[in-house]
VMD Tcl script that draws the C-alpha trace (Angstrom):
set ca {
  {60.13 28.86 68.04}
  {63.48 27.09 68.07}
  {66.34 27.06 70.48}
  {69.28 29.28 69.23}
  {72.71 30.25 70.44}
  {73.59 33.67 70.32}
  {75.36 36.41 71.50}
  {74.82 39.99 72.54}
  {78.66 41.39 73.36}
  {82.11 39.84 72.25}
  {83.58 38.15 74.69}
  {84.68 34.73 76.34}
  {82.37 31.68 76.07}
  {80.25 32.84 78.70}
  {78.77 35.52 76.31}
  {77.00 32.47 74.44}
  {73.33 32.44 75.75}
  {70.53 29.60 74.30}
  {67.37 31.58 73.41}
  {63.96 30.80 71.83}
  {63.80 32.35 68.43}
  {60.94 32.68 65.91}
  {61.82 30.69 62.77}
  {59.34 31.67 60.14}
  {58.43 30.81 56.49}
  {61.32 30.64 53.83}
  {61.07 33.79 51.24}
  {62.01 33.66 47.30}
  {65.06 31.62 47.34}
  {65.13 30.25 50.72}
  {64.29 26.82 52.58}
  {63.45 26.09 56.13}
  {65.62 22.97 57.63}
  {65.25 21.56 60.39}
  {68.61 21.00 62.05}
  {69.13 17.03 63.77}
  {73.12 18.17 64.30}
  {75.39 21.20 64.11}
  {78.96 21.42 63.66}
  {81.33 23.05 65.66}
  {84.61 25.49 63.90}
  {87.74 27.79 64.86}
  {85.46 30.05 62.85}
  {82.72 30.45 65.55}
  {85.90 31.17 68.13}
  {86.86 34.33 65.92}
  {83.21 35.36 65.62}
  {82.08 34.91 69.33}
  {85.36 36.89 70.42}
  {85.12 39.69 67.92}
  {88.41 38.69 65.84}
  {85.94 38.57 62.73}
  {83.40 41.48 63.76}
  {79.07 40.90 63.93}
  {76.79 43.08 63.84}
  {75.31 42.33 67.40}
  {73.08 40.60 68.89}
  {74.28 37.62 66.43}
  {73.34 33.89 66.24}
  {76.48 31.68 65.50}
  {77.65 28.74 63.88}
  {78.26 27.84 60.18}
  {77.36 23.83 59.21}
  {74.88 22.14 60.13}
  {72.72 18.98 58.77}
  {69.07 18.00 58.68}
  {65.92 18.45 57.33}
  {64.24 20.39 54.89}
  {60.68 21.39 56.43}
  {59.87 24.02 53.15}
  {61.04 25.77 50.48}
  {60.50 29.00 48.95}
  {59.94 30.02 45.17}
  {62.77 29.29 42.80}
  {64.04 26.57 44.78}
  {64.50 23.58 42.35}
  {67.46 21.48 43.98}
  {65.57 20.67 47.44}
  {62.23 19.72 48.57}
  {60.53 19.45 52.28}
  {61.51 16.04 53.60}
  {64.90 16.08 51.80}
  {68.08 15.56 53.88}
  {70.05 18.39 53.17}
  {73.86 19.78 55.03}
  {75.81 22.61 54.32}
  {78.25 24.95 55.68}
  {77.40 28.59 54.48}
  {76.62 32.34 55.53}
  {74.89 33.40 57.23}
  {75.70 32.19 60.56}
  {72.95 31.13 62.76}
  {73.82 26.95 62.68}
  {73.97 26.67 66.33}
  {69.80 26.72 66.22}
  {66.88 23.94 66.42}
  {65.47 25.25 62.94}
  {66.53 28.15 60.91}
  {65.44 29.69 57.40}
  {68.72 30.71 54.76}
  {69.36 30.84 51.75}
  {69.20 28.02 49.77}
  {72.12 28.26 47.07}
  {74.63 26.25 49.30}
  {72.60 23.80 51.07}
  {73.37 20.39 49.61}
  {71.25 17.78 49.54}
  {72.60 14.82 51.43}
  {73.20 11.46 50.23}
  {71.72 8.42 52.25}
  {74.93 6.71 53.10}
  {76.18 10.09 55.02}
  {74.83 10.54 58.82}
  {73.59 14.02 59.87}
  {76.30 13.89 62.74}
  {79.28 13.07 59.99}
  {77.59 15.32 57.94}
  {77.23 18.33 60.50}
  {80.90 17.14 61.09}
  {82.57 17.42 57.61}
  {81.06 19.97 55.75}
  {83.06 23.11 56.62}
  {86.08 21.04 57.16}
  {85.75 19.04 54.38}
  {84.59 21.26 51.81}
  {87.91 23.48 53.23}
  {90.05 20.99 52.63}
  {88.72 20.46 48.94}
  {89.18 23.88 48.23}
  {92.71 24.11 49.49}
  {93.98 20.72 47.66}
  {91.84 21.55 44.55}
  {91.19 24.95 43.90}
  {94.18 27.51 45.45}
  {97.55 26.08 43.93}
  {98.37 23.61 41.34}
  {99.13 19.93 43.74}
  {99.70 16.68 41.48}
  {100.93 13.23 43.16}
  {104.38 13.23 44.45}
  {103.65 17.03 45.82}
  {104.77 17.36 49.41}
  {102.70 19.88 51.64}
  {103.39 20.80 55.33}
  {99.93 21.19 57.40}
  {99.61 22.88 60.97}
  {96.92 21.33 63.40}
  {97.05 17.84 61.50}
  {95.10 16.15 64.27}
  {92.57 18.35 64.12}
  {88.81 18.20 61.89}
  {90.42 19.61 59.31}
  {93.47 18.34 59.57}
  {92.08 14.43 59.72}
  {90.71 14.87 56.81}
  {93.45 16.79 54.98}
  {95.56 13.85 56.03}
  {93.13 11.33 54.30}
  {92.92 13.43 51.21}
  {96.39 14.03 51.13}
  {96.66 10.01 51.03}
  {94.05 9.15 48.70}
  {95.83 11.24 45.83}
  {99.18 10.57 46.03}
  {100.47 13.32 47.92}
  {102.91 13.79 50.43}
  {101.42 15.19 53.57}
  {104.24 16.25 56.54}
  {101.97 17.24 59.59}
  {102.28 18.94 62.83}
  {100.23 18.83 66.24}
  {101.23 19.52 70.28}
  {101.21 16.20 71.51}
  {103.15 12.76 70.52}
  {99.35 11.27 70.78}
  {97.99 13.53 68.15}
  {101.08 12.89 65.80}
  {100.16 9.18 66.17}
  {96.56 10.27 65.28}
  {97.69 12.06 62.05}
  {100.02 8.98 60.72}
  {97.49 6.87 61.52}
  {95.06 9.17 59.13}
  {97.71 9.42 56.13}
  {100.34 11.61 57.43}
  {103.65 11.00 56.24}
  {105.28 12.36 59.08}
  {104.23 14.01 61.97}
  {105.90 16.75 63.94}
  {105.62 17.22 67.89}
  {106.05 20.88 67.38}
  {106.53 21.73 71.50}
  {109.82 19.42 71.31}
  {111.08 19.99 67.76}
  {111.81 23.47 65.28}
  {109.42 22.02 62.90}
  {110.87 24.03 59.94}
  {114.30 22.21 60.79}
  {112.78 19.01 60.69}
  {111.16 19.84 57.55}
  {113.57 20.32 55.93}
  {115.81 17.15 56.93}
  {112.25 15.00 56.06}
  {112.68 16.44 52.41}
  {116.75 16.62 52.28}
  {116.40 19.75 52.05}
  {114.38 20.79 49.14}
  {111.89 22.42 51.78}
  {107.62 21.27 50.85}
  {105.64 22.78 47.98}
  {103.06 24.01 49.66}
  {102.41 24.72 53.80}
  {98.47 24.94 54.56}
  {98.68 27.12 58.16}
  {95.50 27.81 60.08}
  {97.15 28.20 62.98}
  {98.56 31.82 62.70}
  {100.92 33.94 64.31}
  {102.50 30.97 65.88}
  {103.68 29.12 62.97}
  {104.20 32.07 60.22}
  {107.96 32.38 60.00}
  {108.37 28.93 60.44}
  {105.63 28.06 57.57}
  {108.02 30.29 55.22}
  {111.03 28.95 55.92}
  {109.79 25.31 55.29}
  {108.85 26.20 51.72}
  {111.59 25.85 49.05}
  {111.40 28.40 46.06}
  {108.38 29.05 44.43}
  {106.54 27.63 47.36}
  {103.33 28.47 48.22}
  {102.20 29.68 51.67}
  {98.29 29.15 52.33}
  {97.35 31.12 55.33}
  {94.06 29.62 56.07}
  {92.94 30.65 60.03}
  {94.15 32.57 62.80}
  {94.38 29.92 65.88}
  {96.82 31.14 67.58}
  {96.05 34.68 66.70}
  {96.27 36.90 63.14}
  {100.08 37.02 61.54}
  {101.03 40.14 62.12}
  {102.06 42.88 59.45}
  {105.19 41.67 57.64}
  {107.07 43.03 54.64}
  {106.35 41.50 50.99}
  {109.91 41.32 50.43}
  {110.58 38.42 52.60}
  {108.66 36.51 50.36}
  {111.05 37.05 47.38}
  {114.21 36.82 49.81}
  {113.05 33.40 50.94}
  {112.76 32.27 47.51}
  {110.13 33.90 45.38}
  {107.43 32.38 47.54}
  {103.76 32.90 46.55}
  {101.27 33.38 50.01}
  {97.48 33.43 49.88}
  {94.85 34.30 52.41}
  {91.66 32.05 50.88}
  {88.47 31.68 52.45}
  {85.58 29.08 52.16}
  {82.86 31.40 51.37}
  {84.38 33.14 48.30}
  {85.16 29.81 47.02}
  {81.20 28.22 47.71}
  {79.95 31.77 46.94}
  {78.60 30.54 43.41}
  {75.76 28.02 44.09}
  {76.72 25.75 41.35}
  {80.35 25.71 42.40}
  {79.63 24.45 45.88}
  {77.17 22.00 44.68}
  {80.26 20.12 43.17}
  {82.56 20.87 45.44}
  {80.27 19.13 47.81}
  {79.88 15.98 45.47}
  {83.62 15.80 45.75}
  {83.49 15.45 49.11}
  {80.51 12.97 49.42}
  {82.02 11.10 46.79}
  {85.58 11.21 49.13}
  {83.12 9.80 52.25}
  {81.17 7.33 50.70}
  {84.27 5.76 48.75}
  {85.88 5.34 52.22}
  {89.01 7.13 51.43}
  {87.88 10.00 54.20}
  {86.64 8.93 57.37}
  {84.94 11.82 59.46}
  {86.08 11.21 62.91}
  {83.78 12.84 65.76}
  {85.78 12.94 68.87}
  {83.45 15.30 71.10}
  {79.51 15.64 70.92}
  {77.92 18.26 73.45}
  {74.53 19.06 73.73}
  {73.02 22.64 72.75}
  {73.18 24.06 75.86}
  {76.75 22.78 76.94}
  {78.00 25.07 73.90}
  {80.13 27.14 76.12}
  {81.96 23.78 77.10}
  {82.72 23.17 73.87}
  {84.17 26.56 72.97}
  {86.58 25.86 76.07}
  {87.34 22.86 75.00}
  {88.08 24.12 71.42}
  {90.25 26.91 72.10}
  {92.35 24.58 74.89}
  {93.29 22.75 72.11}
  {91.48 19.72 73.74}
  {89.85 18.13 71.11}
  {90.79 16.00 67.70}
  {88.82 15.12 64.96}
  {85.61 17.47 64.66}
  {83.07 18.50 67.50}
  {79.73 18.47 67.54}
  {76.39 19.99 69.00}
  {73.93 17.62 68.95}
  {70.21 18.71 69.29}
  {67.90 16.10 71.54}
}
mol new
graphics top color blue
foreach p $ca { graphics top sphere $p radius 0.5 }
foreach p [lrange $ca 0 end-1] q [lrange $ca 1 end] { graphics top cylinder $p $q radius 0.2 }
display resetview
């Protein structure tokens, strides 16, 4: 048995309850891991409140580091006792122990912690994917990024750095604009006291940014577009604030020709191999130094409702996460 959050209705954080579940042996193509840390995402907001639709009763969360404890046949890139992390469907993360598929669990190199692990992997292998795999981006680039204090946002400030490229953030507080700059941002935009496309566009004379990486939403959306200049690309990446609602295509070519994009993680780690290197990347980005996962806010297991409050009250930086005693 393991302890497991899940819930039984959509609904507010009170909906998530801690049960004990049976865990079981791993099947053809599966391992068992034993989790020592869990990771907490926007992602698990959208699920718990129905925004991205279960099929109920559901367990939640979607990274998570540990322990493998067994594998099943035709496993050949982990074996019990190996630290493994990975962010990957199904959900079910927010657990003592779990069995899943084995495809995008990554084995874990030593100089990586299971808490910066269990930290980084959804965020960081998010950022990869946006900065290597949805548009073109080369050093000298200039992109705009919503929520640049946050776990993903740290580290998309880092990246941003550690190639060359020109990273303009925003955030709600003068505090969390200090905490991008001092993470690689460029610039840094209090959005509640400035028109953030107008200041984006005096930061590049102008020209307006190559690229805007928005998980933020509604809230941002028509500002996003107007801070690309032509040819721009718009990646709409999460739905913080709530989904952008219906607009007409032909905005984007009266604005400029812009391209938009609505990516997600799991088409891009769908293909075992692929994540395995996208993964390396990232390791490779940690261990190097030139990414530091910052964990501002550890709860344990059963204070997971906490720390879905705290989440959607925009009260955190860095990444969150569960930790498992």
């Amino acid at each position: 048995m393991a302890r497991t959050v899940i819930i039984e209705e959509a609904g507010g954080p009170e909906n998530l309850r801690v049960v004990e579940k049976p865990v079981g042996d791993p099947g053809p193509g599966e391992v068992r891991i034993a989790h020592k840390a869990c990771g907490l995402n926007f992602i698990d907001v959208y699920q718990r409140t129905g925004l991205y639709p279960m099929a109920l009763p559901a367990a939640l969360g979607m990274e998570a580091a540990g322990v493998i404890e067994a594998v099943g046949e035709g496993v050949t890139h982990l074996k019990a006792g190996d630290r493994a992390a990975y962010a990957a469907n199904p959900p079910g993360a927010y657990s003592e122990a779990r069995v899943m598929p084995a495809a995008q669990i990554c084995p874990l190199p030593e100089g990586i912690s299971f808490e910066t692990a269990a930290a980084m992997m959804l965020k960081g292998l998010t950022v990869q994917y946006l900065f290597h795999r949805t548009t073109p981006l080369k050093a000298g680039d200039t992109v705009l990024f919503h929520a640049a204090a946050g776990g993903v946002g740290l580290i998309a400030c880092q990246w941003a750095r550690s190639e060359g490229i020109t990273l303009i953030g925003t955030a709600g507080t003068d505090e969390k604009c200090q905490l991008a700059l001092e993470h690689g941002a460029a610039h840094c935009i209090n959005y509640r006291n400035e028109d953030f496309a107008a200041r984006v566009k005096e930061l590049t004379d102008g020209a307006g940014v190559d690229v805007v990486m928005d998980a933020v939403g509604a809230d941002t959306f028509d500002g996003s577009l107007d801070s690309l200049k032509p040819l721009g690309m718009m990646i709409s990446f999460g739905n913080a604030s709530g989904p952008v609602p219906p607009f007409s295509v032909g905005v984007l070519g009266q604005k400029g020709s812009l391209k938009i994009t609505r990516p997600t993680l799991f088409t891009h780690i769908a293909d075992g191999d692929t994540c395995q290197a996208m993964a390396t990347q990232l390791f490779d980005k940690v261990i190097s130094g030139d990414v530091t996962i910052r964990i501002d806010q550890r709860f344990a297991l059963e204070d997971v409702a906490e720390a879905h409050r705290a989440l959607e009250a925009r009260q955190t930086t860095g990444s969150t996460v569960l930790t498992l005693g």
